[in-house]
C-alpha positions, 0 to 999 in steps of 0.5 A: 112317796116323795117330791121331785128331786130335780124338778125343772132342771134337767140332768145330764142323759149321757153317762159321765166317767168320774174326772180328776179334779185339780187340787184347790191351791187355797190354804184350807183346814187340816183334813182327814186323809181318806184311805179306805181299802177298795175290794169288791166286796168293801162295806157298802158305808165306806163305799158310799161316803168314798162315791160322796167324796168324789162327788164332793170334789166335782162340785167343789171343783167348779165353784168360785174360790171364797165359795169352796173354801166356805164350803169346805169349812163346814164340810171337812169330813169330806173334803180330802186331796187323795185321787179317790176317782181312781180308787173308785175305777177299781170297783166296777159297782161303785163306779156305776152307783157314782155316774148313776148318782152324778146324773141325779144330783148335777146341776148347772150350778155347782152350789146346787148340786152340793145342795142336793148331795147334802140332801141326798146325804140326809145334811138338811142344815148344810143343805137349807144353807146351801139352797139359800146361797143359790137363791142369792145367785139366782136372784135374777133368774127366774127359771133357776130360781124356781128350781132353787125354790123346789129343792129347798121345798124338797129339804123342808119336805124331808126334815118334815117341815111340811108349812115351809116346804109348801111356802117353797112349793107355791113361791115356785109355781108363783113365778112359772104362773107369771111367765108361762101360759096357765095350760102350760103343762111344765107346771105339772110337776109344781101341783104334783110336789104341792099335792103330796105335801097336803096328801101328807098333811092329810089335807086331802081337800087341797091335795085332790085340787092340786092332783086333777089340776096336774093330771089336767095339764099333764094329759094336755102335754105334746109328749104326756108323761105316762108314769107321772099320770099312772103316779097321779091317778093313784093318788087320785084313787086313794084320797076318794079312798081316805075320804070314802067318796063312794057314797050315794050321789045327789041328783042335779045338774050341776057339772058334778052331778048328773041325773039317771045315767044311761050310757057312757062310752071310754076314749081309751087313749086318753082315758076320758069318759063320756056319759048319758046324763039322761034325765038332764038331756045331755052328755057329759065328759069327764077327764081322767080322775075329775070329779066333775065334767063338762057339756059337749052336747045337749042341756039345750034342748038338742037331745031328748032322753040321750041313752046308749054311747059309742066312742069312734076313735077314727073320728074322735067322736061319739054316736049318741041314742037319743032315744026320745028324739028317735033317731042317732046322732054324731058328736065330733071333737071340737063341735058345737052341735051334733049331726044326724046320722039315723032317723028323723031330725024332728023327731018323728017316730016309726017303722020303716027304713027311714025312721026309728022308735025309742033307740036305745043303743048303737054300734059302729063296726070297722067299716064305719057301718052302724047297728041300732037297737030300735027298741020299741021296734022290736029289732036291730037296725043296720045302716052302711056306712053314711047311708040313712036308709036301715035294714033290719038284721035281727028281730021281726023274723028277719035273717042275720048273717048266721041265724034267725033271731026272734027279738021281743025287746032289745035294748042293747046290741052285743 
């Protein structure tokens, strides 16, 4: 486990082939020459300090000239004049494992790219030193001073000094919160590093928080991320896991509390539960990971004893069974009230095509066509799609497509 290296920065999508960099033309302090013999099967350390003193003088490359020469001054063990990218074109894994690394560490700011290189290198001194120069540099930039702000969160998190990588953490989504709208789902990625560093710390109270609010607004995304949701629904898992939330619950009716549940229904794209929250007369939804949801319909006296769900994803809506009332209603996204779709509006119980006695369940087929479970009346009723007038498909000896069932007390269709 561990935080987004790059956060909001975006690296490079094309693959960069290592450049020949000119030589600083500075007086600098002797150095080491660096002549390892490269083969294919050269010690993979000699390779990885080769590839890191490549990248070294890329980034050197690109800063100012009082800034290489201070950085050189504190990293002299990588600092050489021979023509490593050639040596490096010799190897065809190294080369790779160096565009690779090159992709990940770049920034737009050279100072922050030799700050992840030492990162990467496990040098959190020269690292924490370098990420303080870039917050001078970036002072008046608020977008890249908040990617600053993560990177040095990241160093703190590595060394384990979990106070001051959350100071960092929370100074970046601090300033994104005063200039992006508070749904805006970029900020994802800053709940997500403060909820690991808690989950850490085992503070899995605030760690939860920091979670659901991540997986909130990264299901809101245009494009969601689907690794980072499968990434934050696991950690989601676990801390209920740590906290052994799978007690019994408490009745009420309280947004995270519910009374006799009856139904529920899964908008699978979303991952979103919808449940009969009966003994309160009303249907609750629930997002992906939360802890508690919220009324789409009923709670004021439009559902009476709500049982059996259905999700239609061609309308992005539910059908309810509201069984008290006797009849089915339809919720669509967005509404404020339901419509009727089978049975009385007021209420009325009864027999015939035209009305229905305690359903319990409900179906919809690919056609739009609706199946109810009319329990008290002992049958299955069908209703074409947009039709109020039912016929009886199973139970009072009535024929279905392939048999003839006798039904005494359905309460739910197959």
């Amino acid at each position: 486990m561990g935080c987004n290296t790059s956060t909001t920065a975006v690296a490079p999508t094309t693959t960069v082939q290592p450049t020949k960099t000119a030589h600083s033309t500075m007086t600098v302090h002797p150095t080491k020459t660096i002549q390892p013999t490269i083969t294919h099967e050269s010690n993979k350390k000699d390779d990885a300090h080769l590839m890191y003193s490549q990248l070294f003088k890329e980034f050197l490359s690109q800063m100012s000239e009082n800034d290489r020469s201070t950085v050189i001054s504190f990293c002299p063990d990588l600092y050489t004049n021979d023509n490593l990218s050639d040596l490096i074109s010799t190897n065809p894994e190294l080369l790779n494992r160096t565009n690779i690394m090159r992709k990940k560490l770049i920034d737009e700011n050279p100072t922050v790219s030799m700050g992840r290189l030492m990162l990467e290198m496990g040098s959190y001194d020269r690292a924490e030193y370098l990420y303080f120069k870039a917050i001078h540099q970036e002072k008046n930039n608020w977008k890249r001073l908040t990617v600053v702000y993560n990177n040095l969160a990241n160093v703190y998190y590595k060394e384990g000094k979990y106070d001051k990588a959350l100071t960092y953490y929370h100074k970046s989504l601090s300033i994104q919160q005063k200039h992006l709208p508070e749904n805006d789902s970029s900020l994802s990625i800053d709940y997500n590093n403060i909820a690991i560093v808690y989950e850490t710390q085992k503070n899995y109270d605030l760690s939860l928080q920091f979670f659901q609010s991540a997986l909130m607004l990264e299901m809101k995304a245009s494009k969601p991320d689907e690794k980072l949701i499968a990434f934050l629904n696991n950690h989601i898992g676990l801390i209920h896991n740590e906290q052994q939330n799978f007690a019994q619950g408490t009745s009420g009716s309280a947004n995270n509390q519910l009374s006799s549940p009856q139904g529920i229904a899964l908008d699978s794209s979303t991952n979103t539960l919808y449940i009969s929250d009966t003994g309160n007369n009303r249907v609750m939804r629930y997002l992906s990971g939360a802890s508690s949801g919220d009324i789409v319909v009923g709670g004021n006296g439009e559902l009476n004893g709500p049982r059996g769900l259905y999700y239609d994803v061609l309308s992005n809506s539910i059908l309810i069974a509201n069984a008290n009332a006797h009849n089915i209603l339809r919720w669509v996204y967005g509404a404020n009230s339901s419509t009727l779709v089978a049975g009385d509006s007021n209420g009325l119980s009864g027999n015939t095509s035209l009305l229905l006695d305690s359903p319990k369940d409900v179906k919809l087929d690919s056609m739009g066509n609706v199946y109810v479970a009319d329990e008290d009346n002992k049958r299955i009723q069908f209703f074409l799609s947009g039709q109020v007038n039912g016929t009886t498909i199973a139970g009072v000896n009535q024929r279905c497509p392939s048999r003839l069932v006798i039904c005494r007390c359905r309460t739910a269709v197959c």
